[in-house]
One Martini backbone bead per residue (centre of mass of N, CA, C, O) as a GRO file, in nm:
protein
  143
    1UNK     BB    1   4.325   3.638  -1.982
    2UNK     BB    2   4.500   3.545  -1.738
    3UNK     BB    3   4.696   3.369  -1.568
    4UNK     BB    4   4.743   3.035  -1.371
    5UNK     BB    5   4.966   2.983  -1.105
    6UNK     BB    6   5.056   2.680  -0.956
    7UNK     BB    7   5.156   2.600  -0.641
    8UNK     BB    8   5.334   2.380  -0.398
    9UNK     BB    9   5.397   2.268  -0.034
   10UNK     BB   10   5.613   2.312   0.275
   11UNK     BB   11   5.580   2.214   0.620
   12UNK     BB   12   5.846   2.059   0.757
   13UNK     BB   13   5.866   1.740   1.001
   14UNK     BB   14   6.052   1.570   1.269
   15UNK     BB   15   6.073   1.337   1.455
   16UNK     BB   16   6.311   1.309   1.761
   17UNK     BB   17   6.434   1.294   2.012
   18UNK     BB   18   6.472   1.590   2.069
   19UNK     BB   19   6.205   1.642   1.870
   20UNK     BB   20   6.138   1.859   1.665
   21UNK     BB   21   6.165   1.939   1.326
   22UNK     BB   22   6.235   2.196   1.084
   23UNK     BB   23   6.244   2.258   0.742
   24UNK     BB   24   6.518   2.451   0.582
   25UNK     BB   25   6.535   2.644   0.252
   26UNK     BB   26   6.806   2.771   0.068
   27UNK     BB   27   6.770   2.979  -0.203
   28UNK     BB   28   6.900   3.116  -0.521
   29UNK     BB   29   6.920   3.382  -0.320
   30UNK     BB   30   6.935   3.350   0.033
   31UNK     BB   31   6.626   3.244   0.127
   32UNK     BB   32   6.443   3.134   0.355
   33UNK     BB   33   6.252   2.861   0.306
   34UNK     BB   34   6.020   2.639   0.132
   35UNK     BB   35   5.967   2.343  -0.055
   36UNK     BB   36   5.874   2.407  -0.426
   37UNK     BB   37   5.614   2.435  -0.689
   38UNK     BB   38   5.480   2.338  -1.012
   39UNK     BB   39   5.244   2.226  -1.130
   40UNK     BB   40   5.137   1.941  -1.312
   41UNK     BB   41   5.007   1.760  -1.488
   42UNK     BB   42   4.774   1.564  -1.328
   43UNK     BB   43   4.765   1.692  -1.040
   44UNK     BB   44   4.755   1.714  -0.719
   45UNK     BB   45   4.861   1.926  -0.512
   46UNK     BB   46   4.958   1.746  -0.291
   47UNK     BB   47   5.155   1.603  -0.532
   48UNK     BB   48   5.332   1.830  -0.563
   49UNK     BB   49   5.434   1.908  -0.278
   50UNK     BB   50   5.574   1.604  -0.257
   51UNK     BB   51   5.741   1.636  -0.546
   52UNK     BB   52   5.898   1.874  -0.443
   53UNK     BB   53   6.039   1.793  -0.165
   54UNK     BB   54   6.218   1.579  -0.294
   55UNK     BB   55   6.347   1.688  -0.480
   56UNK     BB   56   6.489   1.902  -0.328
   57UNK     BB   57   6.561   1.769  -0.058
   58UNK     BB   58   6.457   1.378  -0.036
   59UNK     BB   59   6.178   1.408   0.098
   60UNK     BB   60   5.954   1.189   0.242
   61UNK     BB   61   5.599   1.270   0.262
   62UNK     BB   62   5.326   1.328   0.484
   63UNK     BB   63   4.990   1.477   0.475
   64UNK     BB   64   4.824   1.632   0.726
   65UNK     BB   65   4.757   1.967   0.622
   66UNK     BB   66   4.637   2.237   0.567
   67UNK     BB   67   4.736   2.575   0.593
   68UNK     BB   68   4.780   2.756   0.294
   69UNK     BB   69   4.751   3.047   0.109
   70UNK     BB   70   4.927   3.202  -0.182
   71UNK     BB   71   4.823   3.545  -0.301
   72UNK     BB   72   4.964   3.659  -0.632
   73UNK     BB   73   5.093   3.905  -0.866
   74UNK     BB   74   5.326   3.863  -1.155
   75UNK     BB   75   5.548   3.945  -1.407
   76UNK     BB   76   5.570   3.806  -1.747
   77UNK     BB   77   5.749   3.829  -1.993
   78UNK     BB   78   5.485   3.721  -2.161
   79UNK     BB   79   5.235   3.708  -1.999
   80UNK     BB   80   5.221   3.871  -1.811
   81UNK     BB   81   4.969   3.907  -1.575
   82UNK     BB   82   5.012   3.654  -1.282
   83UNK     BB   83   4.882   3.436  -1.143
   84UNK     BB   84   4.945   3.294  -0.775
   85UNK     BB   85   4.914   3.001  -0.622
   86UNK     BB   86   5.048   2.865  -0.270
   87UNK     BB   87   5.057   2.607  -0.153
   88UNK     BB   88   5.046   2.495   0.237
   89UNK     BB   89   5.166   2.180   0.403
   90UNK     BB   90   5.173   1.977   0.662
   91UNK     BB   91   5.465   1.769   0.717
   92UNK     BB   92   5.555   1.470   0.724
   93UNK     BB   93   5.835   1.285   0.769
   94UNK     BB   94   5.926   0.910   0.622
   95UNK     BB   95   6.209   0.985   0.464
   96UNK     BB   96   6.492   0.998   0.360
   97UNK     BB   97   6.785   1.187   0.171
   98UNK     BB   98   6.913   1.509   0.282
   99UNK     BB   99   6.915   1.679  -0.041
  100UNK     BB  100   7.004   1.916  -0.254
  101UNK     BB  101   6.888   2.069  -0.523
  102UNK     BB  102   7.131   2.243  -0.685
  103UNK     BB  103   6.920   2.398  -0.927
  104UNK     BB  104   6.693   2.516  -0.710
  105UNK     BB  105   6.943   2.526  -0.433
  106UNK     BB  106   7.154   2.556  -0.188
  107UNK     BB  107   6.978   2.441   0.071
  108UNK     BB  108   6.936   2.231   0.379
  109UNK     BB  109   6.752   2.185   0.695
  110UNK     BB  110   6.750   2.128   1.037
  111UNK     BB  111   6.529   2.267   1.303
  112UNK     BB  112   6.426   2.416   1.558
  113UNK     BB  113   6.133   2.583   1.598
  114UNK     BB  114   6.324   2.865   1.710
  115UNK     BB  115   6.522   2.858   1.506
  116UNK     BB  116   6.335   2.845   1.268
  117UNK     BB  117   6.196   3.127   1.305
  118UNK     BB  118   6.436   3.295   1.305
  119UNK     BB  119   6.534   3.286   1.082
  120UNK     BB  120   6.260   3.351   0.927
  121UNK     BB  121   6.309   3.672   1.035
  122UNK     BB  122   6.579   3.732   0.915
  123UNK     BB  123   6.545   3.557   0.585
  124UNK     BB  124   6.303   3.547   0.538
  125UNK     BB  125   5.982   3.625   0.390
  126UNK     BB  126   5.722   3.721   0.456
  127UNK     BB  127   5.467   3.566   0.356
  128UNK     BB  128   5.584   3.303   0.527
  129UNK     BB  129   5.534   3.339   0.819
  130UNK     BB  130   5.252   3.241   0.855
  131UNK     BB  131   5.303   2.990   0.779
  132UNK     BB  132   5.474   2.877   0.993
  133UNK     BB  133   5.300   3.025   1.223
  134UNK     BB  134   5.079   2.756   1.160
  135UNK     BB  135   5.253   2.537   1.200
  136UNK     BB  136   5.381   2.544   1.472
  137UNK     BB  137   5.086   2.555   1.604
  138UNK     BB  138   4.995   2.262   1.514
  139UNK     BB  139   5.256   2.135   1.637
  140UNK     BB  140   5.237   2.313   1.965
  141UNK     BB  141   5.360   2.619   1.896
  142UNK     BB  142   5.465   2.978   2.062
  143UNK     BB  143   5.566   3.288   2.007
   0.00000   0.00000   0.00000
């Protein structure tokens, strides 16, 4: 039987007077990405993924609600071939400050949608796309 690897994470956003912005971290690719990891023994998906921002990020999180999953198998050196479902939610910012975990990412930073979306189509991963742009239009943004 395959293994079965969950991840959660989210796409953060925070209102401030010039209007929302949206959280996105370049990872130790230098690929722009949203702040995710492996879930822990006892926890529920979407503690992992309020877990998971603080750590990388610094900021802690309140889930507004799912936008989806994103759901690959990858090759793993031990276990060979791993299923993986990444669970991702939009997260509305509650405070913390913004400091990226420098052993699992390089940076960290608040952009305006428009701005957070062209990153994402320049720099991001593919299958992140539709993540944003459905966390984006949840937002009520629309490219």
């Amino acid at each position: 039987m395959r293994m079965k690897e969950i991840s959660a994470g989210g796409v953060v956003y925070r209102n401030t007077s010039q209007g929302i912005e949206v959280q996105l971290i370049t990872d130790r690719y230098g690929k722009i990405s949203f702040a995710k990891g492996k879930r822990e023994a006892g926890e529920t998906i979407e503690q992992t993924a309020l877990r998971e921002i603080v750590e990388e990020t610094g900021v802690e999180g309140r889930i507004i609600q799912s936008i989806d999953i994103i759901a690959y198998t990858y090759q793993h050196s031990e276990h060979g071939e791993v299923d993986k479902e990444v669970h991702y939610y939009l997260v509305e910012s509650k405070g913390g400050e913004l400091r990226p975990q420098i052993e699992e990412i390089r940076g960290v930073a608040w952009y305006e949608p428009k701005e957070a979306w062209e990153k994402q189509q320049k720099s991001g991963y593919d299958n992140n796309d539709f993540i944003l742009e459905k966390g984006l239009k949840l937002l009520g943004f629309d490219f």
